[in-house]
Steps between C-alpha positions, in 0.01 A plus 500: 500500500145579355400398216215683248251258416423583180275403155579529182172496269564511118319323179862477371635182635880500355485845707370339846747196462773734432483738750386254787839289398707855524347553848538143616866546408572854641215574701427198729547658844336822403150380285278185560374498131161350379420505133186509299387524140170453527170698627371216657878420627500867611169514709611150641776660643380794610215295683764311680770737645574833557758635284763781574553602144322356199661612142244434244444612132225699365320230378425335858557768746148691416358084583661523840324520811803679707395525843762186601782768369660776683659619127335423176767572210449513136734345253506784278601473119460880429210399295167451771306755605760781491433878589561773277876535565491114423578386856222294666210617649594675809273244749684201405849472677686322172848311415634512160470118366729534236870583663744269702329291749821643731343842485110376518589328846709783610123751414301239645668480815533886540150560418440219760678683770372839464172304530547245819485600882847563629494145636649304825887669613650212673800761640730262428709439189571232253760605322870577603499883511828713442525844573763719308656826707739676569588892738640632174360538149695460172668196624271290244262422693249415227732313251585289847122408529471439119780327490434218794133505370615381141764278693177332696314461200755305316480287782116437380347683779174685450694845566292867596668791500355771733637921449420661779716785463361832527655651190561151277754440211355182387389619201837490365554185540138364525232525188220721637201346272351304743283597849612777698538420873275813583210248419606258810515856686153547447367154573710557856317868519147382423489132611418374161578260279742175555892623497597123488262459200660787345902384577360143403461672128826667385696366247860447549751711282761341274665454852276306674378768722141613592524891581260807536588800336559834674216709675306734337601753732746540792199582775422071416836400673481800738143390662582125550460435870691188710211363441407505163884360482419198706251431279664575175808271551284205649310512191749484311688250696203307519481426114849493367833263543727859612433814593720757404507897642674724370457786804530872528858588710249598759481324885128637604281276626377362151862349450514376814175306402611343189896410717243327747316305244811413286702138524829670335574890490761571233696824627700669216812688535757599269884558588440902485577735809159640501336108502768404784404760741124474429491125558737546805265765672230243398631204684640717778212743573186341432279239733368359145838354412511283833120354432661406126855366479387143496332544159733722324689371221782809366539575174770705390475667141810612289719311690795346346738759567465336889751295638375194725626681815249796381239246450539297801492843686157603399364196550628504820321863554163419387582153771331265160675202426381504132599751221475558178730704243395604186742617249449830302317451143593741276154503281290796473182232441358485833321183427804380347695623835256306757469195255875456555595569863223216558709253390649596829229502748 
């Protein structure tokens, strides 16, 4: 995992000590910090090393020779050098000083990605990645993935959650204030920026899970090649404990990517007619299913109204020797839905 060597330049010393302490506790395998308070300390250290980010207040940054830095930030207070719809001056690429050093770290590391090459793609992942499908939609698909990501993350793994449906839901059960995933679209498009940078600086929800929110615009999920897919997950994979996909009901060659570079594919099913015959012609009629069976784990939604003769029946159809069964929840919250049936997973 990379980490964002980075140097934190302020006159206010109680502010250096307590952000460096924050990042040494929550941010040591993502920033290498150095800390100054000085302008001799400043030019030392700029003389020395070359810096990936340096955050530095007003007072020292116009001091600061900044060739050594690919991204000069200000630390600003709303106060220096502001613009007439009091923002800062539109050259200088700024952080606001004064909010929670959760959020400052989260800015600095997206400003730091839009700004750094793409970066070395090993092609091979880290993390465990699980993929979430199934032949038929409204089986619950996405509480499924939701629900073994929260599961995961309980656990204390570093969880991602990754929508790649075409048409998503996940704003019902997901806030949608933070970075939409059409920005990792266009860092795929244009080769720019560092997507592992950029994964490296969500925040986790009251969950425990890192997530993107939906695209911008259908067209972002429709253009995504098998390649750009390869590279997605890997990046992902590369910087976080789990992977989770929630994936479109789809079997094009972009699924058959992400079932390639998955360790576990969750298939979902539900006891329905319409479910039954879709996963049968699944496992009956397609070449993909062969290529698969090893990693597939079933889970059945809704289904305490089967006996263990039904159950040992489809798991005898879908050939896995591990199942799960989730009972119905009879909630209308849907985070209150997926929080419970992880308690299962």
């Amino acid at each position: 995992m990379m980490r964002v060597k980075t140097l934190i330049a302020a006159e206010d010393t109680a502010y250096t000590e307590h952000i460096s302490e924050y990042i040494s506790e929550y941010h040591a395998d993502t920033m290498e910090i150095s800390v100054c308070s000085t302008i001799a300390q400043l030019r030392k250290s700029l003389s020395s090393r070359r810096y990936d980010v340096a955050l530095m207040d007003e007072t020292l940054i116009g001091e600061a020779d900044l060739t050594s830095v690919t991204l000069p930030l200000l630390l600003w207070t709303g106060k220096e050098a502001a613009s007439s719809n009091g923002e800062p001056q539109p050259q200088a690429r700024y952080v606001k000083k004064h909010k929670r050093i959760s959020s400052i770290m989260a800015d600095v590391l997206e400003h730091y990605a839009a700004a750094a090459g793409s970066g070395y793609i090993s092609g091979e992942t880290e993390g465990t990645v699980t993929a979430v499908w199934s032949p038929s939609g409204g089986v619950g698909k996405t509480t499924v993935a939701l629900a073994y990501a929260t599961s995961r993350a309980a656990k204390e793994k570093d969880v991602f959650y990754l929508n790649m449906e075409f048409f998503t839901a996940s704003p019902v059960y997901l806030s949608e204030k933070g970075k939409s995933i059409s920005a990792v679209f266009e860092m795929l498009e244009n080769n720019t920026g560092n997507i592992k940078i950029l994964i490296q600086a969500m925040q986790s929800n009251e969950n425990g899970i890192k997530y993107l929110c939906a695209p911008n615009n259908f067209d972002d999920i429709c253009i995504l090649s098998p390649e750009n897919i390869r590279e997605l997950v890997t990046c992902c994979a590369e910087v976080t404990g789990e992977l989770v996909i929630d994936m479109s009901c789809m079997c094009d060659s972009r699924t058959r990517q992400i079932f390639e570079l998955a360790d576990k594919i969750l298939l979902v099913t539900d006891p329905t007619d319409t479910a039954r015959i879709k996963l049968t012609q699944f496992i009956s009629q397609s070449n993909v299913y062969e290529g698969i069976k090893e990693k597939l784990v079933l889970v059945v939604n809704e289904s305490e109204a089967l006996t263990e003769a039904d159950k040992d029946l489809m798991k005898a159809t879908a050939s896995v020797e591990t199942a799960i069964f989730l009972p119905s929840v009879s909630e209308r919250n849907a985070q209150t839905v997926y929080g419970t049936l992880a308690k299962h997973m």
